[in-house]
C-alpha positions in Angstrom: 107.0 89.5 100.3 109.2 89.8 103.2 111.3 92.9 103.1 114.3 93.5 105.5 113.7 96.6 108.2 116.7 98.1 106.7 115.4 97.9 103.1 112.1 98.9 104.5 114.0 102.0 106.1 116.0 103.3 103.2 112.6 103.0 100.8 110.8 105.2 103.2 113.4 107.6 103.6 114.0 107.7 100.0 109.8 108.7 99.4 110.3 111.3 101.7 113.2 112.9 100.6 111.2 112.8 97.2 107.9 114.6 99.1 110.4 117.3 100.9 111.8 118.0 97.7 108.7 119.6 96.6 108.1 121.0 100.0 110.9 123.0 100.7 110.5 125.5 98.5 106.6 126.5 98.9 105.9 130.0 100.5 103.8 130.0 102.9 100.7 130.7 100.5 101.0 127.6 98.3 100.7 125.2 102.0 97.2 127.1 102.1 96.7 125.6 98.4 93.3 122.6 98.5 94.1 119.5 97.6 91.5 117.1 96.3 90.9 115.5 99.6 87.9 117.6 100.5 89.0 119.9 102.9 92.4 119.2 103.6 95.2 121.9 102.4 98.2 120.6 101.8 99.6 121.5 105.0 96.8 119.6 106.2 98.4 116.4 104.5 101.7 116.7 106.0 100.8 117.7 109.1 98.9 114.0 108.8 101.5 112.3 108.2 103.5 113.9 111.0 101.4 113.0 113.5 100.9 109.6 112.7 105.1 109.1 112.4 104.8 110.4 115.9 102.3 107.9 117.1 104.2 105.2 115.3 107.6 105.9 117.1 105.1 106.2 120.7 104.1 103.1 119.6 107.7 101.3 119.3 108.7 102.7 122.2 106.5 104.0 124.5 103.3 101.9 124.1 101.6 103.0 127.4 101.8 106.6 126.1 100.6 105.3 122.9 98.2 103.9 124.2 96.6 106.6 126.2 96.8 109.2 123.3 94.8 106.6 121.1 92.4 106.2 123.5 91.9 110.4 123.5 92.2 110.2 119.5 89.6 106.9 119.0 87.0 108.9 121.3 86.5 111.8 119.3 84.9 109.3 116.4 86.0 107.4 113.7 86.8 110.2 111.9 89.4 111.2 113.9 92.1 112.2 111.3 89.9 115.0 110.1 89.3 115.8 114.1 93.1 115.9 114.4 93.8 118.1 111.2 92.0 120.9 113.6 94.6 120.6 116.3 97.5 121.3 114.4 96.1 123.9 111.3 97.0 126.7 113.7 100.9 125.9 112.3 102.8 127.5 110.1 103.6 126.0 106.9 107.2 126.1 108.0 106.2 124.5 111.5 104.7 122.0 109.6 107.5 121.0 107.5 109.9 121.3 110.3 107.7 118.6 112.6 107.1 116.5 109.8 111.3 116.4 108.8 112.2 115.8 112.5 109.5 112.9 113.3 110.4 111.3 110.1 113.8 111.1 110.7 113.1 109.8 114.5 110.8 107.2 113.3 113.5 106.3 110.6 116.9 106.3 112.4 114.6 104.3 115.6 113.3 101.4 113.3 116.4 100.7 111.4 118.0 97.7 113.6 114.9 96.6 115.7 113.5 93.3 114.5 110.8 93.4 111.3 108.4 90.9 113.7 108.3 92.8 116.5 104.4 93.7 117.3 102.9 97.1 118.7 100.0 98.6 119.2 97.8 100.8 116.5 94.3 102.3 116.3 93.0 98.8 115.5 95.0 95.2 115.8 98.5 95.3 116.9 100.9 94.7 113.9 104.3 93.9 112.7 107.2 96.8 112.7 107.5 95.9 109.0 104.0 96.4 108.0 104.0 99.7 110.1 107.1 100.4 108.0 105.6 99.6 105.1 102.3 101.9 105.7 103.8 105.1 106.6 105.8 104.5 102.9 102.1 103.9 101.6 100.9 107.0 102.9 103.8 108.9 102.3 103.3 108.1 98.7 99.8 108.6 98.6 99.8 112.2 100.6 102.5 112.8 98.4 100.2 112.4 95.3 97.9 114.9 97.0 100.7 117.4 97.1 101.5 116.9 93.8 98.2 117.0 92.3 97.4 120.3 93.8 100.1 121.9 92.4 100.5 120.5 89.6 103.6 118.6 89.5 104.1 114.9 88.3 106.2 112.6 90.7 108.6 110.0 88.5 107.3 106.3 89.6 109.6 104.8 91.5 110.6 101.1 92.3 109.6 101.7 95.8 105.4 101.4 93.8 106.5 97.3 95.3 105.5 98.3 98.5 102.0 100.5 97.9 100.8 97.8 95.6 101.7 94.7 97.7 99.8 96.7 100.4 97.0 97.5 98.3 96.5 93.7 97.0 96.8 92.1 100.7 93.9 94.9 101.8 91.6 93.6 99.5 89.6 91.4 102.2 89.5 95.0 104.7 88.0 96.8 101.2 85.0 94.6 101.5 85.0 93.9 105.4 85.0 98.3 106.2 82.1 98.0 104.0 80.3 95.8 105.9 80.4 93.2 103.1 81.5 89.5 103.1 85.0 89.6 101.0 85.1 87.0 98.2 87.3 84.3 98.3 87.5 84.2 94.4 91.2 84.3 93.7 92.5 87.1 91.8 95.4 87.0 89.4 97.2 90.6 89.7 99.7 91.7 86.7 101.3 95.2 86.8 104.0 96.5 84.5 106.7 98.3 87.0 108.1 101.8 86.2 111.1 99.6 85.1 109.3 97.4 82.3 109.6 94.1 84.9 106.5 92.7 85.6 105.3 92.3 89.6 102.8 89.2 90.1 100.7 88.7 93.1 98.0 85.4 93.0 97.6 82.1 90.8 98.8 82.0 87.4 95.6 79.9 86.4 92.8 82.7 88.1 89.9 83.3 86.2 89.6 86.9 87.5 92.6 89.1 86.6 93.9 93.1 87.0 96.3 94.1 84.9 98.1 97.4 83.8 100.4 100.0 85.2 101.4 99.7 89.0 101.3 103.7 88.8 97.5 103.6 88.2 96.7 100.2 90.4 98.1 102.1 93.2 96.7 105.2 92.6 93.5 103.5 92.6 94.1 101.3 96.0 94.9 104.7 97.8 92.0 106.1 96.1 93.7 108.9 94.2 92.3 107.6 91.1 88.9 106.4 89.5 89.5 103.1 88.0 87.2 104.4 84.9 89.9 106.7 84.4 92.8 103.8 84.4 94.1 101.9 81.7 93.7 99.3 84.1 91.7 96.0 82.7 89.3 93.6 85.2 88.1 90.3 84.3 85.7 88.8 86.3 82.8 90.4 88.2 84.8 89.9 92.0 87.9 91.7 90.4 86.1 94.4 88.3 83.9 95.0 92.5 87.1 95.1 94.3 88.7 97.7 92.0 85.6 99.8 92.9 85.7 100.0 96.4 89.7 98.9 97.1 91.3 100.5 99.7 95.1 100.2 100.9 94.6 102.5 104.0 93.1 101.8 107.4 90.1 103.7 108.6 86.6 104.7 107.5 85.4 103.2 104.1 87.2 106.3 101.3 84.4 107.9 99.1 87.4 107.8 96.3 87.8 110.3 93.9 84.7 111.0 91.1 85.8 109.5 87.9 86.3 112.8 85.3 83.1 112.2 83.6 81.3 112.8 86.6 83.2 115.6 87.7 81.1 118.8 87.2 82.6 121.0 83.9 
């Protein structure tokens, strides 16, 4: 699925108007409130995604100085974003909100006519402008469902659901390979119903193994917002009811998920 920068660029900036909707309004109490990522507030999620829009325009355009602040980042272990949430949590909510609108908009308004194939440097393999692009929406989304959770407020699914479940389907080899594990090379037949009612397909008609449900849930559950036991998602096939239990859109450490509700303490 090759998306045009510019289509690429509105999506994102449409997620985050959608995020900084609910943002703008907190006192500065509710950016203290936990979210379910353990230990991050939700100031701690935005200021997240700040940084890393920060890096990504460094990265674009300044690769040596990208470079060098990776380097400093990678050092302190490979849990680094939790490391990084300590350098920043000194912020106001307000001085949060007010990096994250500014670096957003910079890394928006500086992608929109450089070419999708263009490759720069990241915390692991170089990759495309476009699959950058389409990673900051992913994490915008799934930061965003953080927020949201925590206080309690439901975020309409959106078209833009393409981009974290394209994501989340291509990363199915990394959800085995972060693991340690040898990735099957069963193909997997992948069937979501959109927010519109259309129907988004990824793998061969004829596949033995099969997902299908709500795109809502299936990305939920590749950014590990969600249990799959607590999905209407179905799996058929042992290699595509494993890689809905360890899936994993996002790039780092293997995610410990979320518990599913019946093992949640009462």
């Amino acid at each position: 699925m090759a998306v045009p920068v510019d289509e690429l660029c509105r999506d994102l900036a449409a997620e985050s108007a959608s995020l900084l909707a609910i943002l703008r309004p907190l006192r500065e109490a509710a950016w203290r409130t936990p979210t379910l990522a353990q230990g991050w507030t939700i100031a701690d999620q935005i200021g997240h995604l700040a940084y890393f829009d920060e890096a990504a325009t460094l990265a674009m355009h300044e690769p040596e100085r990208f470079g060098a602040e990776a380097a400093r980042v990678l050092a302190t272990g490979t849990n680094f974003p939790d490391q990084l949430v300590l350098e920043y949590r000194a912020l106001t909510g307000r001085q949060v909100l007010a990096w994250f609108e500014r670096v957003r908009a910079e890394l928006v308004e500086r992608s929109a006519n450089l070419d999708g194939t263009t490759r720069m440097p990241w915390y692991g393999p170089p990759m495309s402008l476009a699959s950058l692009l389409t990673a900051r929406l992913m994490e915008t989304w799934a930061h965003g469902q953080d927020v949201a959770d925590a206080l309690g407020i439901h975020l309409e699914p959106t078209a833009r659901l393409r981009h974290v479940a394209h994501i989340g389907v291509g990363a199915r080899p990394y959800s085995y390979r972060v693991r340690g594990m040898v990735a099957p090379t069963t193909p997997i037949r992948v069937e979501l119903h959109a927010p519109d009612g259309s129907l988004w397909t990824w793998g061969p008609e004829d596949a033995a193994d099969r997902v299908a449900g709500e795109a809502f849930e299936f990305c939920r559950v590749v950014t590990q917002r969600q249990n799959p036991a607590d999905t209407s998602l179905k799996a058929v096939g042992d290699d595509a009811i494993g890689w809905l239990e360890i899936a994993q859109a996002f790039a780092g450490e293997p995610g410990s998920g979320r518990p599913a509700r019946a093992e949640q303490p009462a």
